[in-house]
C-alpha positions as CSV (number, residue, x, y, z in Angstrom):
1,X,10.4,15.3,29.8
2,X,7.1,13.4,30.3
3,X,5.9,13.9,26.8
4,X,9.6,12.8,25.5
5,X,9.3,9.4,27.7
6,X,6.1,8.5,26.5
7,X,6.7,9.0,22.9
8,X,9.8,6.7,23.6
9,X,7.9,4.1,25.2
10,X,5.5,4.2,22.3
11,X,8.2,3.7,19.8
12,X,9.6,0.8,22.0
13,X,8.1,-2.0,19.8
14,X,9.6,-1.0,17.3
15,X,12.9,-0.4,17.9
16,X,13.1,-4.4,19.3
17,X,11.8,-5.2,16.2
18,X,14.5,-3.1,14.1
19,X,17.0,-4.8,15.9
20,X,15.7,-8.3,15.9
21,X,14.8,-8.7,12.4
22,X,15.0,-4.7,10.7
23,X,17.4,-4.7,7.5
24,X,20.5,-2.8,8.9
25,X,21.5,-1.8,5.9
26,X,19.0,0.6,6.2
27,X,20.1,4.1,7.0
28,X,18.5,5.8,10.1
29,X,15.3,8.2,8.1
30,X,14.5,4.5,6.6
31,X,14.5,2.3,10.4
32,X,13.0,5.7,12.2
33,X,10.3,5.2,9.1
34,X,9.4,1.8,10.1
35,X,10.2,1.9,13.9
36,X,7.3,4.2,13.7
37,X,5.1,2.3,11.9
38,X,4.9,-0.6,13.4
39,X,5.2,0.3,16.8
40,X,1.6,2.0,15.4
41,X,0.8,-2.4,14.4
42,X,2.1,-3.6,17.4
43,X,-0.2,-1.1,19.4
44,X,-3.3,-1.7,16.7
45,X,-2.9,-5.3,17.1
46,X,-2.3,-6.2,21.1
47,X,-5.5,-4.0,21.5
48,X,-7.7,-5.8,19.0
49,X,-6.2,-9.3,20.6
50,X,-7.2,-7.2,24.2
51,X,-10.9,-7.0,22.7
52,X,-11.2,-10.3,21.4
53,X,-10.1,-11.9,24.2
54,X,-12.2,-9.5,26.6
55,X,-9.2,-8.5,28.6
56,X,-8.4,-4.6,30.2
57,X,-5.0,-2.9,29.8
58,X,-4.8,-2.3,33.4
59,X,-1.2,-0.3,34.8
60,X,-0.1,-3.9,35.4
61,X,-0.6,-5.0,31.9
62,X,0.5,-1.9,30.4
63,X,3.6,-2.2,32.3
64,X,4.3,-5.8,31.3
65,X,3.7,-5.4,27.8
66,X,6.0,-2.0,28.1
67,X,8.9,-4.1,30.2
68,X,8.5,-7.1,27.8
69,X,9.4,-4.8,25.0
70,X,12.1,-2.2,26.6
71,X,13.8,-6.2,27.6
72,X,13.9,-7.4,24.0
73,X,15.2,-3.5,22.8
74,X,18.1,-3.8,25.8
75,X,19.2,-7.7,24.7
76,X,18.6,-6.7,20.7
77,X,21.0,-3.5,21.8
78,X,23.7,-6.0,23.2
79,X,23.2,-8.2,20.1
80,X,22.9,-5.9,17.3
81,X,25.0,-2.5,18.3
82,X,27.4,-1.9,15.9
83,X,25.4,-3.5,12.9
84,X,22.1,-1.6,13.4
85,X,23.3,1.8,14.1
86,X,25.5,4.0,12.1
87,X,26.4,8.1,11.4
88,X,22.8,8.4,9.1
89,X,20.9,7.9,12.6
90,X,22.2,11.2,13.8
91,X,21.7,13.1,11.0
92,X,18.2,11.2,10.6
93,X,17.4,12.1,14.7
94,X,18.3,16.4,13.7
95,X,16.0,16.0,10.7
96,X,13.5,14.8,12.4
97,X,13.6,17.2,15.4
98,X,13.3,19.5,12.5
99,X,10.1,18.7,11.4
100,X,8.7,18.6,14.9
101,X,9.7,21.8,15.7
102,X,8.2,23.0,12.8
103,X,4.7,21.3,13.1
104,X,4.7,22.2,16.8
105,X,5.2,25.7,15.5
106,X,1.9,25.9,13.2
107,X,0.0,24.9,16.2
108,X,0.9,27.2,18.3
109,X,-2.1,29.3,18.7
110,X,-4.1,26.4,19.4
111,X,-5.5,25.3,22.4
112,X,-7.5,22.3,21.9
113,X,-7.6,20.2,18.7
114,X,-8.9,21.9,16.0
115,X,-12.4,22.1,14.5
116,X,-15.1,19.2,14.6
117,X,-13.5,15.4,13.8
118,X,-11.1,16.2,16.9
119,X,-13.9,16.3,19.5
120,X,-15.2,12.7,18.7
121,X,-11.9,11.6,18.0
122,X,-10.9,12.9,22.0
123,X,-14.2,11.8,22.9
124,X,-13.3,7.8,22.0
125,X,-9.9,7.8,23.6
126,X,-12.0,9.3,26.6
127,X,-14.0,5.8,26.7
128,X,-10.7,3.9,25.7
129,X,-9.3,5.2,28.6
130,X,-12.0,4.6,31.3
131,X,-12.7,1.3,29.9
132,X,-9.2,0.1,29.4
133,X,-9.1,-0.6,26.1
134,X,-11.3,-1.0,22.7
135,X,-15.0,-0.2,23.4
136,X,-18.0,-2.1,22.0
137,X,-20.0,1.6,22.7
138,X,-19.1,4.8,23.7
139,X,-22.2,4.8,26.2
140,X,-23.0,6.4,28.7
141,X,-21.8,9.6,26.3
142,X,-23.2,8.2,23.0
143,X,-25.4,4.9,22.8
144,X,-24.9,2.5,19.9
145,X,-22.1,0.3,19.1
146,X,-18.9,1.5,18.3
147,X,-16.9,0.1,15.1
148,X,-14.7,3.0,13.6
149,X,-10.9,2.4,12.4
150,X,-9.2,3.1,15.7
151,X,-5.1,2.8,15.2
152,X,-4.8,6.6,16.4
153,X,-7.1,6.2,19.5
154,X,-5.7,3.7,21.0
155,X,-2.3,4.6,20.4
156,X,-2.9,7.9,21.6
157,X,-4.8,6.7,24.8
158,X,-1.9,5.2,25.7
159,X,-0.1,7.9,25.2
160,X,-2.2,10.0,27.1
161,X,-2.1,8.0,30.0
162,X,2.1,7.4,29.8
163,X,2.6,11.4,29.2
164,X,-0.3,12.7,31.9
165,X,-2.1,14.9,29.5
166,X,-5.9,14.8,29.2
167,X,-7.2,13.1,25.8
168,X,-7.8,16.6,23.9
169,X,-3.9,17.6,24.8
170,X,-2.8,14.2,23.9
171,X,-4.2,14.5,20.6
172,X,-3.3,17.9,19.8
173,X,0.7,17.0,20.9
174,X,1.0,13.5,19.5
175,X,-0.8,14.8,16.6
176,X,1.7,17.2,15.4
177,X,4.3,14.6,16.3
178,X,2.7,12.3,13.7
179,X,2.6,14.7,11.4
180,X,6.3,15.5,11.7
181,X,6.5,11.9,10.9
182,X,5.1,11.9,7.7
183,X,7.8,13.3,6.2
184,X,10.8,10.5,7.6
185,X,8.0,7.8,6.4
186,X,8.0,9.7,3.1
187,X,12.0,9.6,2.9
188,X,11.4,5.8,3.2
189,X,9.6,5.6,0.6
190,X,11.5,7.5,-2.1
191,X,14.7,5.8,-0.8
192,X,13.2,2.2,-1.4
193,X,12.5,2.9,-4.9
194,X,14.9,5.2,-5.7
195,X,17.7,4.0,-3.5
196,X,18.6,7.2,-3.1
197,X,19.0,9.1,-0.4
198,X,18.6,12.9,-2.1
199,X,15.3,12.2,-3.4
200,X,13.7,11.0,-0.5
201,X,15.2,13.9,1.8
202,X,13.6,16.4,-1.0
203,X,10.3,14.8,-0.8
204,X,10.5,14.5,3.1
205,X,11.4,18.7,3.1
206,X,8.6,18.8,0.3
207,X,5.8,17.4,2.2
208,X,6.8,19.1,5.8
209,X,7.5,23.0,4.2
210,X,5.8,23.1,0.8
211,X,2.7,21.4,0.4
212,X,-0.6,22.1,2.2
213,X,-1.2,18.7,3.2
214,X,-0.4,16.7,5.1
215,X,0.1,20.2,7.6
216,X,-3.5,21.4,7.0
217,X,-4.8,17.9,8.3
218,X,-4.5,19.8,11.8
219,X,-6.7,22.9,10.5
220,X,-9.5,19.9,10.0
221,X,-8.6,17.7,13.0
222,X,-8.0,14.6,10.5
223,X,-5.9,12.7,13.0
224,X,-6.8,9.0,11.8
225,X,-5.7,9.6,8.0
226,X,-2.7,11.5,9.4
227,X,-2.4,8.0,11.1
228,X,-3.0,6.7,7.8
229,X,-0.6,9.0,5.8
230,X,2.2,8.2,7.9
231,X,1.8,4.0,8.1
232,X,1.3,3.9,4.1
233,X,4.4,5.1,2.9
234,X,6.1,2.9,5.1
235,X,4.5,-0.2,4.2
236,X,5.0,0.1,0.6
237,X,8.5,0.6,1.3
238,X,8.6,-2.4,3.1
239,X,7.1,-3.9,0.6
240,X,9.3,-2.6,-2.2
241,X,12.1,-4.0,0.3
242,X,11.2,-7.8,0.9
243,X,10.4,-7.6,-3.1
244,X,13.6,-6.9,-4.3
245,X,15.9,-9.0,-1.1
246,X,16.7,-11.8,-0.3
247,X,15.0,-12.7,3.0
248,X,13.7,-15.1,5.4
249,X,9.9,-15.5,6.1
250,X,10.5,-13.6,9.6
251,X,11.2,-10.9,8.2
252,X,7.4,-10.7,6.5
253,X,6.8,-9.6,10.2
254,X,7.1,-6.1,9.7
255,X,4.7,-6.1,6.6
256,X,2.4,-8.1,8.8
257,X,2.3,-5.5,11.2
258,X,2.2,-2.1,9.1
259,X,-0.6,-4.1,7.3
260,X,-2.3,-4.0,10.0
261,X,-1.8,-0.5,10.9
262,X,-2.9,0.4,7.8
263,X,-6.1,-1.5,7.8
264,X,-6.9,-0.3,11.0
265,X,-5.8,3.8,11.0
266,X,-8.1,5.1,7.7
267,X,-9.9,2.8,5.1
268,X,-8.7,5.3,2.4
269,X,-4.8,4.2,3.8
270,X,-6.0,0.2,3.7
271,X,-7.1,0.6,0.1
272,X,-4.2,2.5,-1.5
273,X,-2.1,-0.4,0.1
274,X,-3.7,-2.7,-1.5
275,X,-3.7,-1.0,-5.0
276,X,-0.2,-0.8,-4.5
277,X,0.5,-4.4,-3.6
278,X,-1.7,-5.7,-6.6
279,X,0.7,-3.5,-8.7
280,X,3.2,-5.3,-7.5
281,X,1.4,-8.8,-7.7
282,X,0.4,-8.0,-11.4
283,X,4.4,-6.7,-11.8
284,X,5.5,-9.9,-10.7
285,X,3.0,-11.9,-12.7
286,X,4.0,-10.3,-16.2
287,X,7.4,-11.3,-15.4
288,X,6.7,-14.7,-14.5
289,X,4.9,-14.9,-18.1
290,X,7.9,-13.3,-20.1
291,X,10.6,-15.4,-18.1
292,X,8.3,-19.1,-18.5
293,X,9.0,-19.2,-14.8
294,X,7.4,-18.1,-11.7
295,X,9.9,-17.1,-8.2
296,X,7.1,-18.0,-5.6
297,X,9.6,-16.9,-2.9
298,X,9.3,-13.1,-4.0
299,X,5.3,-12.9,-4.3
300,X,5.1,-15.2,-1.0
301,X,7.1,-13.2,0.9
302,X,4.4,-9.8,0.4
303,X,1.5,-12.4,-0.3
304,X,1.5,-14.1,3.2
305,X,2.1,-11.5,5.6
306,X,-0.5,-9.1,3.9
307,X,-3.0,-11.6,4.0
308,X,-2.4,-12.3,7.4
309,X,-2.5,-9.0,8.0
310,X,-5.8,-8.6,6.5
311,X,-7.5,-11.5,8.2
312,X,-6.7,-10.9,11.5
313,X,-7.9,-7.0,10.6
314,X,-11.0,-8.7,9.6
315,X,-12.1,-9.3,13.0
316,X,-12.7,-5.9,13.4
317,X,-13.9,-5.1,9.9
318,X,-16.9,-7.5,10.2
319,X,-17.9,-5.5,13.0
320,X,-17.4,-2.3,10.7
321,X,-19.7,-4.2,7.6
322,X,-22.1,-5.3,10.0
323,X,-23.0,-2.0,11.6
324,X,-22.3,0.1,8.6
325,X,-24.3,-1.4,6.0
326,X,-27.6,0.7,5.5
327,X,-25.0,3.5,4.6
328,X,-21.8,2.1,3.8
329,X,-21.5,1.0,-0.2
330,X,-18.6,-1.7,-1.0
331,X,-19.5,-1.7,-4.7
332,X,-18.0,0.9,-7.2
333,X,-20.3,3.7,-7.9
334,X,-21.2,5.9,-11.0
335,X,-23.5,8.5,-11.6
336,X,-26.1,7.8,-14.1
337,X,-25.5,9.4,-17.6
338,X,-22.9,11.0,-18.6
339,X,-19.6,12.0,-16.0
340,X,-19.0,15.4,-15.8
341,X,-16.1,17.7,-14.0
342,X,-17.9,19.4,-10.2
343,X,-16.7,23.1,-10.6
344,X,-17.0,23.2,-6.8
345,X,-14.5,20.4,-6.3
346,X,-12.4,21.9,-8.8
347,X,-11.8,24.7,-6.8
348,X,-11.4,22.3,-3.8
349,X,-9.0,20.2,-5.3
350,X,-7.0,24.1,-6.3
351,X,-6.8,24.5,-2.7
352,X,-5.8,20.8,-1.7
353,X,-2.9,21.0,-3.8
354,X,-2.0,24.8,-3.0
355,X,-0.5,26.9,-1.9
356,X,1.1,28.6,-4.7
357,X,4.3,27.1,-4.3
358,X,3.2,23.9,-4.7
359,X,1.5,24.3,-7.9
360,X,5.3,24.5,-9.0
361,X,5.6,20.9,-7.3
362,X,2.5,19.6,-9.3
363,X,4.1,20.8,-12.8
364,X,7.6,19.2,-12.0
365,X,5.0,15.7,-10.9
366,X,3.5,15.5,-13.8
367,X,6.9,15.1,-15.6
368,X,8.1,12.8,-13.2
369,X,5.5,10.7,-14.1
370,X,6.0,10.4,-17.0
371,X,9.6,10.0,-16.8
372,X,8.8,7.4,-13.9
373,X,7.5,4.7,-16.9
374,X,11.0,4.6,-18.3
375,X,12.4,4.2,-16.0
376,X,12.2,0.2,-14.5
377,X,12.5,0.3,-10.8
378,X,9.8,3.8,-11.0
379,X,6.8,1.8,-13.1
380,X,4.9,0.5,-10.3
381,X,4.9,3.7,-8.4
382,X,4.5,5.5,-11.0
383,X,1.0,3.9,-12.3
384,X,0.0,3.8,-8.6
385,X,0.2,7.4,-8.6
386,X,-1.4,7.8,-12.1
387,X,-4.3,5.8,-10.4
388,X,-4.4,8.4,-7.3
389,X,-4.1,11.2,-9.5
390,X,-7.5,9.4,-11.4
391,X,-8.9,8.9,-8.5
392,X,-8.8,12.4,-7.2
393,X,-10.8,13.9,-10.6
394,X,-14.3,15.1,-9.3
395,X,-16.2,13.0,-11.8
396,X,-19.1,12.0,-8.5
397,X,-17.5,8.3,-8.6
398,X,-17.4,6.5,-5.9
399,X,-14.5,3.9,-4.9
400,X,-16.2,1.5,-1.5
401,X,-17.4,5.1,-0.4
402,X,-14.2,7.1,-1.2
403,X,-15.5,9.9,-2.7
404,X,-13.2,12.1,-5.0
405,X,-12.1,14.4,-2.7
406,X,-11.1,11.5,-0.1
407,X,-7.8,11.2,-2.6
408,X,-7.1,14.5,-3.4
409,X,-5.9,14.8,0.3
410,X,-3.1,12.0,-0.1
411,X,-2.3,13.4,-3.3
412,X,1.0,14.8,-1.8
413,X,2.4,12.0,-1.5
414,X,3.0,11.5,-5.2
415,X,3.1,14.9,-5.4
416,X,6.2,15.6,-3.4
417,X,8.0,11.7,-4.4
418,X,7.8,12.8,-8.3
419,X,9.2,16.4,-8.6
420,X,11.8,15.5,-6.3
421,X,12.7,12.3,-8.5
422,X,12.9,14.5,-11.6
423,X,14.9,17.4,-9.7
424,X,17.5,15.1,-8.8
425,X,17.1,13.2,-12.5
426,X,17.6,16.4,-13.8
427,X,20.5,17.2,-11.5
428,X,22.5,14.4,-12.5
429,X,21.9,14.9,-16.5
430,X,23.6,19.0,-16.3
431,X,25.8,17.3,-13.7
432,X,27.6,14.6,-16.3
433,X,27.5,17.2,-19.2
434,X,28.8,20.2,-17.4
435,X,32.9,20.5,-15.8
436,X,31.7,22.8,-12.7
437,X,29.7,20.3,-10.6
438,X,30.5,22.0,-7.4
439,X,29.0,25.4,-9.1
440,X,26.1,23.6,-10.0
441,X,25.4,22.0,-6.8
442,X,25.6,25.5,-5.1
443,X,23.4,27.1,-7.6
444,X,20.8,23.9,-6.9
445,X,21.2,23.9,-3.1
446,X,20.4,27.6,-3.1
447,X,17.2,27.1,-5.2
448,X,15.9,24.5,-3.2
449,X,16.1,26.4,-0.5
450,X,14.6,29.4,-1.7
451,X,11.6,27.0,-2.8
452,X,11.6,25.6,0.8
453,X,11.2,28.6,2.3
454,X,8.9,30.6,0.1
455,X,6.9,27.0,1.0
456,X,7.3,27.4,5.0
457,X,5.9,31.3,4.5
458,X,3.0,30.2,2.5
459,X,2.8,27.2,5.0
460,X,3.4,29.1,8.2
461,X,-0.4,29.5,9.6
462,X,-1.6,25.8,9.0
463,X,-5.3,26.5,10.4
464,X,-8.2,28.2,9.3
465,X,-9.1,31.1,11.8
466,X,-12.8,29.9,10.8
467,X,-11.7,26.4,12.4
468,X,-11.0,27.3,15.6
469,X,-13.7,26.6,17.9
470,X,-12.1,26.6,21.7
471,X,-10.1,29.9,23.0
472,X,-8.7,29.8,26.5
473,X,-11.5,31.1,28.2
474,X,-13.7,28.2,26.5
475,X,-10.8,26.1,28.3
476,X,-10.9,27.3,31.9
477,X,-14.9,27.5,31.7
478,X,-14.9,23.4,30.6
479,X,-12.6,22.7,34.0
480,X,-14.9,24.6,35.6
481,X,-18.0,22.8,34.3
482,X,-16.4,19.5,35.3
483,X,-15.7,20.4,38.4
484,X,-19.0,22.2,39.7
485,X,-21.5,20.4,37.8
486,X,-22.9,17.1,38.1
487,X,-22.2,13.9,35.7
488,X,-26.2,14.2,34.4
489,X,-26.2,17.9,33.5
490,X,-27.4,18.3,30.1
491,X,-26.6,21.3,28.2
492,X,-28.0,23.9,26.2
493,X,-25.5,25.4,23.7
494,X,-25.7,27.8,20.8
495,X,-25.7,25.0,17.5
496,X,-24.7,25.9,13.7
497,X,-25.0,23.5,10.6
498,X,-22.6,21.4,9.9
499,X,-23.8,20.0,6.5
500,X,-25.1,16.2,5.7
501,X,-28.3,17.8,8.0
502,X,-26.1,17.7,10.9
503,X,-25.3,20.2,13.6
504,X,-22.2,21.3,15.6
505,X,-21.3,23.9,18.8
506,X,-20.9,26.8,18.0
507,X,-18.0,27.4,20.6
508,X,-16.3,25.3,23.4
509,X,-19.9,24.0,24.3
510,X,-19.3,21.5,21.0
511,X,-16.0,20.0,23.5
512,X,-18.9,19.4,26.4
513,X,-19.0,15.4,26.1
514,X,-15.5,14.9,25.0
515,X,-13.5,16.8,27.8
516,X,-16.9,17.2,30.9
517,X,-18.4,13.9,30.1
518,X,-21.9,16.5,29.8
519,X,-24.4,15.9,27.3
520,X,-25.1,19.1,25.0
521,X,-27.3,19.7,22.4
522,X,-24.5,19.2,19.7
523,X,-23.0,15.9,21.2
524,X,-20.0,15.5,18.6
525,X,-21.4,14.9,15.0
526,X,-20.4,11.2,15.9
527,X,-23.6,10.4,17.3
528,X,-25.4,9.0,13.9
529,X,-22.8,6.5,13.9
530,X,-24.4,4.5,16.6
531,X,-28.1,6.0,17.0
532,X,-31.6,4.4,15.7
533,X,-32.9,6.6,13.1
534,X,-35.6,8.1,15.3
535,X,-33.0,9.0,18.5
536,X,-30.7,10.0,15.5
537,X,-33.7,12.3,13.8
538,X,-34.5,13.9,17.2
539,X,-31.1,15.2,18.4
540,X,-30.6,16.7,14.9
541,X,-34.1,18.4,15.4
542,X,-33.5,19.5,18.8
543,X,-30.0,20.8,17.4
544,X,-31.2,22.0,14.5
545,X,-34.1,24.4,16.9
546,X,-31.5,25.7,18.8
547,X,-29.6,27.4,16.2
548,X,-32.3,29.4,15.4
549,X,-33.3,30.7,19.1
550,X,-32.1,34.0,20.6
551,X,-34.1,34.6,23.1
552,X,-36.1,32.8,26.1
553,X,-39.1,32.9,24.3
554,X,-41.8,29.9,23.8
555,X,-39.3,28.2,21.1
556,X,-36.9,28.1,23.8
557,X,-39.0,26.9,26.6
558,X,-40.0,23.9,24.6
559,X,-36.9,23.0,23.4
560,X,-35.5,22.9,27.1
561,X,-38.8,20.5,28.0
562,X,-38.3,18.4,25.5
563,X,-34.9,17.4,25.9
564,X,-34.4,17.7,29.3
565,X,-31.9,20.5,29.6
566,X,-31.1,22.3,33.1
567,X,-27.8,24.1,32.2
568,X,-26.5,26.5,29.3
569,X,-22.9,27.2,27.4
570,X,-22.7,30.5,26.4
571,X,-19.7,32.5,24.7
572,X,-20.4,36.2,23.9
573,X,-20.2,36.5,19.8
574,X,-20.7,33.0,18.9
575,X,-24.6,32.0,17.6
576,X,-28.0,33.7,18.6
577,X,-28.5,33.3,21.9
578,X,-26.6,35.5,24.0
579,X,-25.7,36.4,27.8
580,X,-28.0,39.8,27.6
581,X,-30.8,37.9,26.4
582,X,-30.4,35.3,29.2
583,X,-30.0,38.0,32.0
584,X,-33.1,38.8,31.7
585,X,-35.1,35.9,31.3
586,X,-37.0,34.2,34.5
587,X,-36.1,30.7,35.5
588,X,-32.3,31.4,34.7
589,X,-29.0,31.9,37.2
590,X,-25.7,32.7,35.8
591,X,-23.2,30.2,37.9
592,X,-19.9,31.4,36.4
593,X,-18.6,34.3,34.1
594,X,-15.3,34.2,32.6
595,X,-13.6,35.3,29.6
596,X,-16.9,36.3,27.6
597,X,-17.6,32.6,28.5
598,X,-20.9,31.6,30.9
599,X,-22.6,28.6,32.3
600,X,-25.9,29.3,33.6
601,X,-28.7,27.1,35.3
602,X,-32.1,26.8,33.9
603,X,-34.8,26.3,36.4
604,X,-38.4,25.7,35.8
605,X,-40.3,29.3,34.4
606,X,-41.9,31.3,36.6
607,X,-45.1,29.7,37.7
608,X,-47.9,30.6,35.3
609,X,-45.7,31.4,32.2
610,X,-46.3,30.0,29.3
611,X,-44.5,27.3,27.4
């Protein structure tokens, strides 16, 4: 019931918006898409206002904000009841509750957040917590300032600290939520261009049981583009929405704040945005050139918002320019000579858009597409998609640091918004030239849900067995190092490579810092973020050392000197150095044993060994 509240109160902002200014002639997937969304704005933005200004969410401020907006969402209730709500809602709500279930589901077997992104990403809504609100640095875990997009920290903080759960549950619950939510924001979508309602419920089924992605995001920990994935359909929605109504300049709020959501959750989200609302700025200026007449109103209404969404973003992005520049490229990049296909992200790019099933999706797309330029109201998404799909080819170019591979992972989205177009185009053409429509909308029923549910077999385990770092023995050994160790312990912990000459745990010693607050060898693979180069160079040494020792031998020894180690994480079966070897080395006590897992206390060698 805890969980349930909190996700409530998150939505809060809203749902006062949807009733204050929302279209309510919007059914209930298309408000649920947007509620979503910019309650993720509203959070994103009152905690960058919180930072500029130097103020702390404290319980009191928390609760005022909270009260402030569950009082507009009672009087907006009083005042907008029977316009905003209808039938739709309810069938919207079951939907929904669907796709939770399901996500929910796939995770089962997990106990922590998956693989390596999730421990820094727990790790910062750690600090956000204890420092009540957006950190300039993560110290005392990680010197070094801190300037990464942050819309799913901070709205998970807050949801960790409304719900009770520790940061690493938080994210591994409200995670899955998200994800579930993915698919309503992708209804909203479809149904904005489209206007109607069968292709966006095909796409939203599409992307939940068929496609790999956005479900394999868990198998990775990707929790900030899931963030991203699930604001960006959304705002182009809304978009598509104040574009083609007639509206008042209030109602550019909601644009305002997904903008900012989107800016501020994944820089791959903030530029597809963009692409998309130049499409539609270009759209409108071809127009304005056949017709000898330009309607300001319509380009205004998406142009102001946006940019005010962007510049008040941009007090956080000079902060991201200014510590990011040494490594970060704004510029387009090519390789020299000539452009040629990478065989290896080929075959990634096969698995990105698998499974099997949804190769059938990607034939049925690439139709779409083309049908998608004859058709008027589909143009603009359809050469926003054709740009994606460009994007994605593994040619080695580089869009402001988006590499290739960066788009292949959002690639569903068209993916799923297409085929379902042409399914439902196609539907309609045998419909008007055959006599038993009821017949044929049996026979199409029953093969979408045969394709549904060969897609939720294929789809059933969402995470890589190789991906799971923390069992429940890693678990109970992490509460016990927080409880019997002190604050200062440093750890020794069997390391592996990570690639980019980077290092991870091998095991739950990787989840030391995040969850115990204990420096280990591996300290998240977030820690070049904010390091010098020589601190930075030195922990990937003494990292790098450690995944080659198996013993207590001189290599060892040094390595423990050197960085000032005193304690050890050990899981039987994971990396070199093992619990036999340790048993019967001098200078070493084995505190706790549990589960295969072991925390042991290094001492000073025996006096006269060598080191």
């Amino acid at each position: 019931m805890g969980i349930a509240l909190a996700i409530a109160a998150l939505c809060l902002p809203g749902l006062a918006w949807w009733l204050w200014l929302g279209d309510h002639q919007q059914d209930g997937g298309e408000a649920l898409a947007r509620i979503f969304g910019i309650s993720a704005g509203f959070i994103t933005l009152v905690s960058l206002i919180f930072y500029a200004l130097r103020l702390t969410f404290t319980p009191f401020a928390i609760g005022l904000l909270l009260s402030l907006c569950f009082g507009l969402v009672l009087v907006g209730l009083l005042h907008s009841w029977k316009t905003a709500f209808n039938k739709t809602w309810l069938i919207a709500l079951v939907v929904l509750a669907i796709f939770v279930v399901w996500r929910n589901w796939q995770a089962r077997d997990l106990v922590f957040p998956n693989w390596v992104d999730s421990q820094h990403h727990t790790l910062i809504i750690r600090k956000i917590i204890e420092g009540g609100g957006l950190p300039s640095t993560l110290e005392p875990y990680l010197p070094g300032p801190f300037y990464y997009h942050f819309s799913f920290h901070i709205i998970t903080a807050l949801f960790s600290v409304l719900s009770g759960l520790a940061p690493e549950q938080a994210v591994l619950v409200l995670g899955q939520v998200m994800n579930a939510c993915v698919g309503v924001s992708i209804y909203a979508l479809a149904k904005a261009i489209g206007k109607d309602w069968r292709i966006g419920l095909l796409a939203a089924f599409f992307v939940t049981f068929v496609t790999k992605m956005p479900g394999y995001y868990l198998s990775w920990g990707r929790y900030t583009l899931l963030v991203g994935v699930l604001v960006l359909p959304a705002a182009i929605a809304e978009a598509e929405s104040l574009r083609q109504s007639v509206m008042k300049w209030w109602h550019g709020v909601g644009l305002f704040l997904l903008t900012i959501a989107a800016l501020l959750s994944h820089y791959l989200a903030a530029f597809l945005l963009g692409l998309y609302l130049v499409i539609i700025g270009l759209e409108w200026l071809i127009n304005s050139i056949k017709a000898k007449q330009a309607e300001w109103k319509s380009l205004l209404i998406l142009l102001v918002p946006s940019v005010l969404g962007l510049v008040v973003s941009f007090r956080w992005y000079i902060r991201v320019l200014r510590y990011s520049a040494s490594f970060v490229s704004t510029s387009v990049l090519v390789p020299e000579g000539s452009l040629e296909l990478n065989p290896a992200q080929i075959d990634y790019l096969r698995s990105v858009l698998g499974p099997e099933v949804a190769y059938g999706l990607l034939g049925l797309a690439l139709i779409g597409l083309i049908w998608s330029f004859f058709k008027p109201e589909w143009r603009k998404f359809g050469l926003w998609s054709l740009l994606v799909a460009l994007f994605t080819v593994p040619l080695g170019i580089t869009i402001f640091s988006l590499r290739s591979d960066y788009f292949g992972l959002v690639l569903f989205i068209p993916l799923a918004v297409l085929s379902a177009a042409l399914l439902v185009w196609l539907f309609d053409f045998l419909a008007s030239k055959v006599k038993w429509k009821k017949q044929l909308a049996v026979v199409a029923l029953l093969l979408v849900l045969a394709l549904l549910g060969w897609g939720g077999w294929s789809n059933a385990d969402a995470v890589n067995d190789g991906t799971i770092l923390v069992n429940k023995g890693d678990a109970a050994a992490l509460d016990w190092v927080k409880r019997h160790t002190p604050q200062d312990a440093r750890f020794f912990v069997n390391t592996t490579s990570w690639g980019y000459g980077m290092y991870r745990g091998a095991d739950g010693g990787g989840w030391l810092l995040p969850t115990a607050g204990r420096w280990s060898l591996a300290p998240t693979t977030f820690y070049p973020y904010g390091l010098d180069e020589t601190t930075s160079g030195t922990w990937t040494d003494w990292a790098a050392r450690a995944s080659s020792v198996t013993t207590c031998d001189k290599d060892f020894w040094r390595l423990v000197e050197e960085a000032d180690l005193n304690y050890a994480y050990i899981r039987r079966g994971t990396g070199g150095l093992q619990q036999d070897a340790l048993a019967a080395c001098q200078g070493l006590t084995r505190l706790y044993f549990n589960d295969e897992v072991s925390v042991w206390l290094i001492e000073k060698p025996a006096s006269g060994e060598d080191i």
